[in-house]
N, C-alpha and C positions, 0 to 999 in steps of 0.2 A: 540466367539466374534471376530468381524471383527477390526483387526488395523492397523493401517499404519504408517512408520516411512517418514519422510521427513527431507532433509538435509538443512538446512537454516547457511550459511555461517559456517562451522565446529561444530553447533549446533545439535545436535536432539532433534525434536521434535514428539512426540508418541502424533498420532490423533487415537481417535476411536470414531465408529462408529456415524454420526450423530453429529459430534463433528469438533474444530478446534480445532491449537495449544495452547496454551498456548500464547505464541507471535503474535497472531493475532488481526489486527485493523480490523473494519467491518467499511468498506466504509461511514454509516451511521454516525456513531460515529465522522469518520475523518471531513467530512463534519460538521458537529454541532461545535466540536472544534476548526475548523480554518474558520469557519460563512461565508462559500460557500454555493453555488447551486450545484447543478448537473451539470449543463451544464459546469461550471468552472472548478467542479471535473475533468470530462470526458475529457477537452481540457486539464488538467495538466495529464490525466493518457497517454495519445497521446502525448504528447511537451515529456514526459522524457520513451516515448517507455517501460512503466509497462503495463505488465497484468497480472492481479489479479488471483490468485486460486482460487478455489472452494470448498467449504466442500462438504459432501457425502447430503447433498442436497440440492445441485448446488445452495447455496449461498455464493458470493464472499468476500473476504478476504483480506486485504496485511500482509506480514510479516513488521516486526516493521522497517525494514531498508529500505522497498518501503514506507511508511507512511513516513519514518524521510525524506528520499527525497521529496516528498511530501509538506511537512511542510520547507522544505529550498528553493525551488521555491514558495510557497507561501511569505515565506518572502522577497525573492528578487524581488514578484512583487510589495507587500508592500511599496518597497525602491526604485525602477525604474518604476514603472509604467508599467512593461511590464517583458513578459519570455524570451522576445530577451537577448540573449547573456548570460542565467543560468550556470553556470560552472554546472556540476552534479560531486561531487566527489568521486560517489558509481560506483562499477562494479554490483549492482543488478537491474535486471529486470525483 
């Protein structure tokens, strides 16, 4: 059996085969939960410079600390009306 470990901020997490972490949001999900589009998605995954993994087959993913960035630029456009000027106070991308 094929597995693969992955280091997520001092975390491991053990992917196999055909599988994600444990810690993974699916784009899909994220989207429904904070009541985006795609195209909103895609321009917050660009403003905060994420991109997303892939499972073993080649569907995307975030770990939970690209998802909470995520969800903190959502909500400062929530409160300003815009991503101009988002502090980001994660080193992940």
């Amino acid at each position: 059996m094929y597995i693969e470990k992955k280091v997520f901020l001092n975390k491991i997490a053990i992917m196999t085969q055909n599988s994600v972490p444990t810690n993974a949001v699916r784009p899909d999900e994220l989207m429904t939960e904070l009541d985006i589009k795609k195209d909103a998605y895609y321009k917050d995954l660009n403003y905060l410079e994420i991109k997303p993994d892939k499972d073993s087959e080649g569907k995307a993913y975030l770990t939970i600390e690209q998802a909470n960035e995520i969800r903190g630029l959502r909500n400062h456009v929530k409160v300003t009306g815009s991503r101009k000027n988002y502090q980001s106070s994660s080193i992940v991308r």
